[in-house]
C-alpha positions in Angstrom: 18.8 5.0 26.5 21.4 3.7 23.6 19.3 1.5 21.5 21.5 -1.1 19.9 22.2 -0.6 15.8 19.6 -2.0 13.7 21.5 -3.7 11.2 21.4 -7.1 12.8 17.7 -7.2 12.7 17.2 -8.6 9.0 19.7 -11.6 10.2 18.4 -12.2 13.2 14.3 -12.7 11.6 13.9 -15.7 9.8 10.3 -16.3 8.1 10.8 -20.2 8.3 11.7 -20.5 11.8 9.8 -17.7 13.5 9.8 -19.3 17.5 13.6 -19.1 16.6 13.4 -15.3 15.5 11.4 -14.2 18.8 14.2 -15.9 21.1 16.8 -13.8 19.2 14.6 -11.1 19.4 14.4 -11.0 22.9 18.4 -12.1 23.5 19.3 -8.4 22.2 19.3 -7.0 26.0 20.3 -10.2 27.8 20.7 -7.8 31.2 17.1 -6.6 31.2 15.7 -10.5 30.0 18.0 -11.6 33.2 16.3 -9.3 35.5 13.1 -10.4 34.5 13.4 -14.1 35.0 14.9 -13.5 38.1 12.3 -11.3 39.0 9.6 -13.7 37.8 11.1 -16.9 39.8 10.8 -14.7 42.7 7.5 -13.3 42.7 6.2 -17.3 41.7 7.7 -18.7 44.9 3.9 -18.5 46.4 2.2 -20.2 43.7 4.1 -23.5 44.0 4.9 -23.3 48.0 2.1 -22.5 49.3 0.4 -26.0 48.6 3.1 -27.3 51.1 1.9 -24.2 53.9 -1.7 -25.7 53.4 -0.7 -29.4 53.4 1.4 -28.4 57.0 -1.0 -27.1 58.6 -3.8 -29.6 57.9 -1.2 -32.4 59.3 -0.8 -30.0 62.4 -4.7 -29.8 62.7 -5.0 -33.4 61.9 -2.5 -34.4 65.2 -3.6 -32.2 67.0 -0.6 -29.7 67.1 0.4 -26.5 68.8 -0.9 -23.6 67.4 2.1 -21.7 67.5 3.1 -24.0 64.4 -0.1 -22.6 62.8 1.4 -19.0 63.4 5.1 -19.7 62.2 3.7 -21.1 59.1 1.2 -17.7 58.6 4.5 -15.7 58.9 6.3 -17.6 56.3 3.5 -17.4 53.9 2.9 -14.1 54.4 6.4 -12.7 53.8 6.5 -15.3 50.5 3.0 -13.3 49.6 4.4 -9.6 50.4 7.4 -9.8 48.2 5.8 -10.9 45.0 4.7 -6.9 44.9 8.1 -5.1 44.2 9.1 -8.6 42.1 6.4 -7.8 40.0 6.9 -4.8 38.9 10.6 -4.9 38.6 9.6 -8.1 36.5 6.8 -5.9 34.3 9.3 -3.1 34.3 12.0 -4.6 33.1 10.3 -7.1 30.4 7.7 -5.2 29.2 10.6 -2.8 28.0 12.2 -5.4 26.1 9.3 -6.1 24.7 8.4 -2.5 23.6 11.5 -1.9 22.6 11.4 -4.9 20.8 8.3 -3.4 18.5 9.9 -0.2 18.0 13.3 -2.0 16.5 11.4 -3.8 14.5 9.2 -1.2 13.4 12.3 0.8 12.6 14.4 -1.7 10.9 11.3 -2.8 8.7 11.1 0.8 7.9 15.2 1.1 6.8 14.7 -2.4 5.2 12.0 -0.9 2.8 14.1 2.3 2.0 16.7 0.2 0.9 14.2 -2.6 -1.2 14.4 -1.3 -4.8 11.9 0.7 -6.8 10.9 -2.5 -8.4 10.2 -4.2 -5.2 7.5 -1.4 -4.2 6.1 -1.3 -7.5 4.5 -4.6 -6.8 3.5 -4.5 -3.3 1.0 -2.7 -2.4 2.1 0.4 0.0 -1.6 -0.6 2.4 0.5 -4.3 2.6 3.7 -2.5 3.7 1.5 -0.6 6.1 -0.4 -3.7 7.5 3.3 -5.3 8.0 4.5 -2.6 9.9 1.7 -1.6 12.1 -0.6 -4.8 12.9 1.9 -7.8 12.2 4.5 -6.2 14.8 1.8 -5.6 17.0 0.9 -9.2 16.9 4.2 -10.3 18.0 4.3 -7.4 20.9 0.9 -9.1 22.0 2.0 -12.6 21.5 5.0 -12.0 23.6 2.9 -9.9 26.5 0.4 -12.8 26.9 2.1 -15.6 25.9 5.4 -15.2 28.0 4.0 -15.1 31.3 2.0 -18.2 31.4 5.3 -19.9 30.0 7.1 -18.6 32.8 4.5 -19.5 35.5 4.1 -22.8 34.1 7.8 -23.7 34.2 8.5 -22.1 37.7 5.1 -24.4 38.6 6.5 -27.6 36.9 10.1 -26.9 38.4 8.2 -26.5 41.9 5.6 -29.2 41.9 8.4 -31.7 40.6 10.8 -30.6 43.4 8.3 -30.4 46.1 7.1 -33.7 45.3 10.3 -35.7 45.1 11.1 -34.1 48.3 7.5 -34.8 49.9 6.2 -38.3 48.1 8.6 -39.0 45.8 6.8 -42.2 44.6 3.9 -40.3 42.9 6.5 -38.2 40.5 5.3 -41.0 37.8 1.5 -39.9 37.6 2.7 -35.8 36.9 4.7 -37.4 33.8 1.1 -38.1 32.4 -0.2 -34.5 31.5 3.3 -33.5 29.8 2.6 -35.9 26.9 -1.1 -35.3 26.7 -0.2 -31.3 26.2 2.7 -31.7 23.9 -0.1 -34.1 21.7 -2.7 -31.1 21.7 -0.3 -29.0 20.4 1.2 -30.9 17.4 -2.1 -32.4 16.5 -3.0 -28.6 16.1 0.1 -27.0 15.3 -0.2 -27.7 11.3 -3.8 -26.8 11.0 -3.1 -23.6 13.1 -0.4 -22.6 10.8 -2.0 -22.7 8.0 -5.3 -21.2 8.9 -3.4 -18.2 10.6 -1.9 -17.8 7.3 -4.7 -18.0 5.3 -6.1 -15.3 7.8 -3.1 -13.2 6.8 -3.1 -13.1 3.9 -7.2 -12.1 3.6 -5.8 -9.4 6.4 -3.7 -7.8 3.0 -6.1 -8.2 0.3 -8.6 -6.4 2.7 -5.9 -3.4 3.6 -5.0 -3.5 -0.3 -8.9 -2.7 -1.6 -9.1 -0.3 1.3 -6.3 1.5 0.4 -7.2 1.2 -3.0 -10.8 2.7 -2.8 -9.2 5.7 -0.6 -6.9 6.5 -3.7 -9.8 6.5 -5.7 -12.3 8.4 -4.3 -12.0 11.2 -6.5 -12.0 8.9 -9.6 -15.5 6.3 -8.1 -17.3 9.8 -7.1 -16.8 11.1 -11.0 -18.3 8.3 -12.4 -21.0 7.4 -10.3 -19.2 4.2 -8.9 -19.3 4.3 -5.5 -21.5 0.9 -4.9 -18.7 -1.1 -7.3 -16.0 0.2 -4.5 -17.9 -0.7 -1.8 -18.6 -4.3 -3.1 -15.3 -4.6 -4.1 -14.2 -4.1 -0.5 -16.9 -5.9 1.0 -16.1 -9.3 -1.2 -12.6 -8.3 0.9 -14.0 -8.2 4.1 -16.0 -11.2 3.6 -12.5 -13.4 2.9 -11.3 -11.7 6.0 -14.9 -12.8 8.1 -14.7 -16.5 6.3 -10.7 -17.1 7.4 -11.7 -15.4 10.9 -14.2 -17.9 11.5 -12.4 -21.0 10.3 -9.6 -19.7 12.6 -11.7 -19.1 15.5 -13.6 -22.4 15.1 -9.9 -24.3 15.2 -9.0 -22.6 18.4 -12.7 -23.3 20.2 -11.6 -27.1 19.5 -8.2 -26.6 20.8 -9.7 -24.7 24.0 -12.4 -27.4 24.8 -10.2 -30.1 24.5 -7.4 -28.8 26.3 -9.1 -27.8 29.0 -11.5 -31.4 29.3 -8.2 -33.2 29.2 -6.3 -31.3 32.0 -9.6 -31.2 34.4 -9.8 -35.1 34.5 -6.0 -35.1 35.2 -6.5 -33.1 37.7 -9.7 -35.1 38.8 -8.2 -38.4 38.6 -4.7 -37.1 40.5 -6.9 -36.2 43.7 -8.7 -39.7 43.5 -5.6 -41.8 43.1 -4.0 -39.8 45.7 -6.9 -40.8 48.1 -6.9 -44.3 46.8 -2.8 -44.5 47.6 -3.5 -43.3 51.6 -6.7 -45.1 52.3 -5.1 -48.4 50.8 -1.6 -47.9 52.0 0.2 -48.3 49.2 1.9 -45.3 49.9 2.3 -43.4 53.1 0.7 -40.3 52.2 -1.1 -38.2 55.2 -4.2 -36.4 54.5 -2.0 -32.7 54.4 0.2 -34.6 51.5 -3.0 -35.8 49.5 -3.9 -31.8 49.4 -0.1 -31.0 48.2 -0.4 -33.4 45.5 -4.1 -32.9 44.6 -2.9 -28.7 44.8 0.5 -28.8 42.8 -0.9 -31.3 40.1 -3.8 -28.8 39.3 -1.7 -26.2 39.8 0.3 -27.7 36.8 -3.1 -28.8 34.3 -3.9 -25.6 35.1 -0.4 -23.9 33.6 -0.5 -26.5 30.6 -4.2 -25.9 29.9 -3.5 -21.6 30.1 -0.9 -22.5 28.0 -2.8 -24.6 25.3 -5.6 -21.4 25.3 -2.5 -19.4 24.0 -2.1 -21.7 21.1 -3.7 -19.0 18.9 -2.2 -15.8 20.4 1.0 -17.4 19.7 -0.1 -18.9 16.2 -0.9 -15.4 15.1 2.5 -14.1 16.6 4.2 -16.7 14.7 2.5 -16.0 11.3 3.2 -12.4 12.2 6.7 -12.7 12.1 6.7 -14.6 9.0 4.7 -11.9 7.4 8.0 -9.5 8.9 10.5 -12.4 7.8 9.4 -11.6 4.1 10.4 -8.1 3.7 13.3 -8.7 5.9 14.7 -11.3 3.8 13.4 -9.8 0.4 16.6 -9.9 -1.9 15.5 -7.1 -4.0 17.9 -4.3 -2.5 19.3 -1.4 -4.5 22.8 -2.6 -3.3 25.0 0.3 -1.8 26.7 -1.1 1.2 30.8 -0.8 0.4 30.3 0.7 -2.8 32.5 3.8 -3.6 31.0 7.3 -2.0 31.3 10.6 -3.4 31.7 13.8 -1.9 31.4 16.2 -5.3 29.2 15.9 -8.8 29.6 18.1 -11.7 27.1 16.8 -13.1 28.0 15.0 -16.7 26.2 11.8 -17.6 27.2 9.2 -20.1 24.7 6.9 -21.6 26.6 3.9 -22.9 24.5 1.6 -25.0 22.2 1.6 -22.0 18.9 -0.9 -21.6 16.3 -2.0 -19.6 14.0 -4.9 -19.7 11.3 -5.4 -16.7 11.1 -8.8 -15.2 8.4 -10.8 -17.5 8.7 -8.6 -20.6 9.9 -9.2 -24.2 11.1 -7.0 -25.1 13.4 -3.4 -23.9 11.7 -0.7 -22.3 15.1 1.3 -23.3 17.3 -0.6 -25.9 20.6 0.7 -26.5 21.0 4.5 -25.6 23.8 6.2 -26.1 23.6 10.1 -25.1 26.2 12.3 -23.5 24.9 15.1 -21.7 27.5 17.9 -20.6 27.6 19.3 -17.1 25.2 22.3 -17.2 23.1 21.1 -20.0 19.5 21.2 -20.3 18.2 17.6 -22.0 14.3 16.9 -22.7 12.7 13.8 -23.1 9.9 13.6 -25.6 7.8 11.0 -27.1 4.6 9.2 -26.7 2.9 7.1 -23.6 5.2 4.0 -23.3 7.9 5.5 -25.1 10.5 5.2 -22.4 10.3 8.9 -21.1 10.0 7.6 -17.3 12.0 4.5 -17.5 15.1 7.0 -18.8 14.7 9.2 -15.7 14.4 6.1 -13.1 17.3 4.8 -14.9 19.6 8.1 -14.2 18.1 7.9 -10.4 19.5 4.4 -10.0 16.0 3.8 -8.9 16.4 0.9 -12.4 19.6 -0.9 -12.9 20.4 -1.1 -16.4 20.0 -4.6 -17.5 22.8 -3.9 -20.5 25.2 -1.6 -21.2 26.3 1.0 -18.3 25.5 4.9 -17.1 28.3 7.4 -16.3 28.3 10.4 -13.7 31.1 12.3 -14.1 32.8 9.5 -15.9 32.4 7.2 -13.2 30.2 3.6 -13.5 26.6 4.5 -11.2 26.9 0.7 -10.7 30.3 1.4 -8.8 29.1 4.0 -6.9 26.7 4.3 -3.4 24.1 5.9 -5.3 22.6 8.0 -1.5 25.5 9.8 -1.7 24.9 10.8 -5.7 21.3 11.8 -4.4 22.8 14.2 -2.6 23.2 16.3 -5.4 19.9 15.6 -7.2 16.7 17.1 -6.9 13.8 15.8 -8.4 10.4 18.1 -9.2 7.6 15.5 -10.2 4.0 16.0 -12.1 2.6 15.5 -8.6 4.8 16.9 -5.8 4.4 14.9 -2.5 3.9 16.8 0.6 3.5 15.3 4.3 1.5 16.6 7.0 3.9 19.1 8.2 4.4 23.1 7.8 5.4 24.9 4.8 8.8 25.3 6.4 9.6 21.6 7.3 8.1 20.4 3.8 10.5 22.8 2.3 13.6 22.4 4.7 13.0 18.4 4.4 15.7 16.6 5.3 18.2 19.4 5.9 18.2 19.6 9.8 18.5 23.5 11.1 17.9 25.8 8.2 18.1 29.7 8.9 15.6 31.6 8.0 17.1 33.6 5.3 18.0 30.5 3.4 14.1 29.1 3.4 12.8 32.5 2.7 15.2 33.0 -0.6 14.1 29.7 -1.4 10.5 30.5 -1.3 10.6 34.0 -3.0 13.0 32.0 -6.0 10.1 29.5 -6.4 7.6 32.5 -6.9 6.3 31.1 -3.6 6.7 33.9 -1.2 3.6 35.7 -2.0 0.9 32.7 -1.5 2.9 31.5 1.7 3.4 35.3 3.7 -0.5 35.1 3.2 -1.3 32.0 5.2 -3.0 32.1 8.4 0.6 31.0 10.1 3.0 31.9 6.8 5.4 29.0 6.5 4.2 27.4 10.1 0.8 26.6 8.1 0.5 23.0 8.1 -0.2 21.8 4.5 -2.6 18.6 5.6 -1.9 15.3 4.3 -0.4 15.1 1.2 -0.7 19.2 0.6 -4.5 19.0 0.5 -4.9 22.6 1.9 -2.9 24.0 -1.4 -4.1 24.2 -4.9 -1.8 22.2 -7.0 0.4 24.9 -8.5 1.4 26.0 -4.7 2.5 22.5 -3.8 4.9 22.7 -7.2 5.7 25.9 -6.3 7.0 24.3 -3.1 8.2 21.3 -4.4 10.7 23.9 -6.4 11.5 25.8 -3.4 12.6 22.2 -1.8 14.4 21.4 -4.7 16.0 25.2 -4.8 16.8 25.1 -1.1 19.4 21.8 -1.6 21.5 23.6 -4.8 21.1 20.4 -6.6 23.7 19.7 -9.3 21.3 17.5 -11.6 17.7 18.0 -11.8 15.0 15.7 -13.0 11.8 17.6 -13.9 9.2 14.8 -14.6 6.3 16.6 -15.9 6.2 19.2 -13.5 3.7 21.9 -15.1 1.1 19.5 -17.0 -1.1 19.2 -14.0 -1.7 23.1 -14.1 -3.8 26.1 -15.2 -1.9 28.8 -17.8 -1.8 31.2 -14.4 -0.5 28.7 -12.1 2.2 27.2 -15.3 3.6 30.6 -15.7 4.4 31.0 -12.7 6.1 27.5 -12.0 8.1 27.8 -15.8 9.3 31.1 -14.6 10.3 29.4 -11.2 11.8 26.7 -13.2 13.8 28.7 -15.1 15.6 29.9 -12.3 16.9 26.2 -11.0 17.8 25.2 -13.8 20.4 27.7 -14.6 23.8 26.7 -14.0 22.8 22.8 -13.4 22.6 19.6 -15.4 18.5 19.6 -16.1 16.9 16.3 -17.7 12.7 17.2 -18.1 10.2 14.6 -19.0 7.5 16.3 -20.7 4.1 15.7 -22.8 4.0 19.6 -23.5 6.2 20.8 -25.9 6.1 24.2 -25.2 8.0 23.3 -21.8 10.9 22.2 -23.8 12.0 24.6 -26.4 14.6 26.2 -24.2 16.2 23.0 -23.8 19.8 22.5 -25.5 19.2 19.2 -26.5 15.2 17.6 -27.8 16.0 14.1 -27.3 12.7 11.9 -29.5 11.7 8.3 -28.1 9.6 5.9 -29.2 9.5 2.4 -28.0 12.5 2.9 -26.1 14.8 4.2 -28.7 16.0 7.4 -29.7 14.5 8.3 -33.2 15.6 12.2 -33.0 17.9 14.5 -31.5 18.2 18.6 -31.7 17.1 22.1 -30.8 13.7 22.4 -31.1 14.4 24.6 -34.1 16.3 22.1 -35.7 13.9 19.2 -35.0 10.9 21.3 -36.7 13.3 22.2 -39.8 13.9 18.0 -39.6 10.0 17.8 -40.1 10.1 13.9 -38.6 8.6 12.9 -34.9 9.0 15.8 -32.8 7.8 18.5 -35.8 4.6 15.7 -36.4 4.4 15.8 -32.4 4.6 19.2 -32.8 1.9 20.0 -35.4 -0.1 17.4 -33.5 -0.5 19.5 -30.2 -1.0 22.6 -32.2 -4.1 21.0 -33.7 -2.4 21.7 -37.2 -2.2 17.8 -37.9 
């Protein structure tokens, strides 16, 4: 099946109007949501005519009538009865598939909304939040939509029916059924604020809770080291304790909201039946005894479809709050901004710092301040310079991932601001201090991204990154799956990989952030000798607290708090005797 562009998703969810959002969910396959009304007006026809069989045949019984009338009647219920099978499942065929397919576009588009949110944007939410969002809120509105549309549709095709059936039947009596539309509609608004903002405040317990666990999971390694396992658990259980407080506020709400719609509806229902009696035993309206049936019948057949519907008040609160929770990453301005920006099909590889700066939201001052630095095509640069220095910021900066908040970058000559920066990724390969690997095989981790990679191609790869040897002897060579995050590899074989990946794309820029600090001596000589061949013949920029990893760069480039104090061979900087030589000394304990 063609699934229809995703695009139009962000547009079509809005966080303040969320009933609105569902409807223009939904309205995405209008031939499929057509088939299933029909389908569900069809397959309804015996809930709201079969109170007139009944009320028929009593009247027959009640004169005394032919039996053959009994029988005629049997025939027509029974053929309404049979055909609410194949309605019912071309109905739950046809709308349960908008509905799933409703989850999985907005699964997808949250997940292309949050590739496109910049690096900023995930820096302050937590990736558990993102997780909760994606997963559990969407499934909210799949199960608000499964449980709450159906008793919507029963109850109109009900009220449609009774109504009709009654002005047809005892027209005069239309008057009392206007009574429980007004009682329902007051349930709901004297709930609906409450609702909303107890769902909320459910919510958003739901994401501190998936925050501290995800939390504690990260640090498992760190709590186990120093003895603090019971401080992670409390932390998480003062979480799960908001989560059980919220919970029961919310379920309290919706026990009122139960108890009093349903006590309302069953004295309509009550009072209907006894004022229908009361109209034929007075006279005051000709009603026979089969009519006071229809009446009593469709009038609790439609309490009953406004009380089912008032028990779904906090299915479809939750829905609702759901799609808020969607709305706000969705409508999250904070987009690295690509769309109709100039593409590129070709990078040397020069960049151009001019007078470059970047301040974070809430600082005072510049985490870079006015950096100017050509590096030629080709050209190894290292950064160097103490924690805070600017070392990182400088490499997000060249990755677009930061948009300078003065001054401007060049590639090639050309303004990064003017460009779509996924096409400049194409030709950049980044090898960070911890290289990420998903649960996959050797090859796929490698081949990431690439599509159908030969053989040949992966293995030159591999044997380049001095990876060939650890990866022939695995139980399944490159089809050995890695586990989560490369758990099953020590961590100079995932950088060894992490090369190969980078190796496998012939990158034209290369960003090596730290790569061998997380290693033994054995496991750094073998990634430095690895290194060595990437970086020949391409722009290289390495981030390093070493300084033995940067001597064979052409350029030494010395920051602290965010400016350039030195620049040179590492030769030159030592003969210079300022930062970098002090730096120097430092790390060969001659300080």
């Amino acid at each position: 099946m063609t699934r229809k562009p995703l695009s139009d998703i962000s547009s079509l969810i809005d966080g303040d109007h969320p009933a609105r959002s569902v409807v223009r969910l939904l309205a995405r396959r209008p031939g499929r949501m057509t088939v299933a009304v029909v389908a569900f007006a069809a397959k309804e026809i015996p809930l709201w005519f079969l109170p007139v069989v009944t009320a028929a045949v009593i009247d027959v019984v009640a004169d005394r009538g032919d039996v053959q009338q009994v029988m005629w009647w049997f025939i027509v219920a029974a053929v309404l009865l049979l055909q609410n099978y194949p309605n019912h499942i071309l109905y739950t065929r046809s709308f349960m598939t908008v509905v799933r397919d409703a989850g999985a576009d907005l699964r997808n588009a949250l997940a292309e909304r949050l590739q496109s949110l910049s690096l900023g944007y995930h820096s302050r939410v937590s990736s558990s939040i993102v997780q909760t969002k994606l997963v559990r809120d969407v499934e909210n509105v799949e199960l608000m939509l499964q449980q709450v549309t159906h008793p919507l549709l029963s109850a109109t095709m009900v009220m449609i029916g009774a109504i009709s059936m009654t002005a047809i039947a005892v027209p005069a009596f239309l008057p009392v059924y206007a009574l429980a539309v007004p009682i329902a509609i007051g349930i709901r608004y004297g709930m609906r604020k409450r609702s909303h903002e107890r769902n909320a405040h459910f919510r958003r317990e739901v994401e501190t809770l998936s925050a501290r666990v995800g939390e504690m999971a990260s640090l498992i390694p760190v709590t186990r080291a120093h003895g603090l396992e019971q401080t992670a658990v409390t932390r998480v259980a003062t979480g799960a304790d908001g989560v059980r407080r919220a919970g029961l506020h919310l379920d309290m709400l919706n026990g009122h909201v139960a108890s009093v719609s349903w006590v309302a509806m069953q004295l309509l229902g009550v009072g209907c039946l006894v004022l229908a009696a009361t109209f034929s035993l007075t006279g005051i309206l000709p009603i026979t005894p089969g009519e006071v049936v229809l009446l009593s019948a469709y009038f609790t057949l439609l309490t009953q479809g406004l009380t089912q519907l008032l028990m779904l008040i906090p299915v479809g609160a939750r829905g609702l709050e759901s799609v808020r929770s969607i709305g706000e990453v969705m409508q999250e301005p904070d987009l690295e901004q690509n769309a109709g920006k100039r593409r590129i099909d070709e990078v040397a590889g020069e960049l151009t710092l001019e007078r470059a700066s970047h301040r974070y939201a809430g600082a005072n001052d510049d985490a870079l301040h006015e950096i100017d630095l050509r590096i030629p095509a080709g050209a190894t640069v290292a950064f160097v310079g103490s924690s805070g220095s600017g070392k990182s910021t400088m490499l997000n900066l060249i990755l677009g991932f930061l948009r300078p908040t003065a001054g401007r970058i060049l590639i090639d000559g050309r303004d990064m601001q003017e460009l779509d920066l996924r096409t400049v990724r194409r030709f950049v390969s980044v090898v960070p201090q911890e290289s990420v690997l998903f649960e996959g095989t050797i090859r796929e981790n490698v081949a990431y991204g690439l599509g159908d990679v030969d053989d040949a191609r992966i293995e030159r790869a591999l044997r380049d990154a001095n990876a060939w040897e650890f990866v022939r002897d695995q139980p399944q060579g490159w089809d050995t799956v890695v586990g989560e995050r490369g758990a099953r590899l020590s961590g100079g074989q995932r950088q060894r990989l992490a090369i190969a990946r980078a190796l496998i794309r012939d990158p034209r820029i290369l960003l090596l952030d730290e790569a061998t600090s997380a290693l033994d001596p054995e496991s750094e000589a073998l990634v430095q000798d690895a290194l060595g061949r990437l970086m020949t013949g391409r722009t290289t920029l390495v981030v390093a607290h070493r300084l033995s990893t940067v001597r064979r760069a052409d350029v030494i480039v010395v920051l602290e708090h965010g400016e350039v104090v030195e620049r040179g061979s590492h030769d030159e900087l030592l003969a210079r005797g300022g930062r970098y030589a002090h730096l120097h000394l430092t790390q060969a304990g001659l300080a």
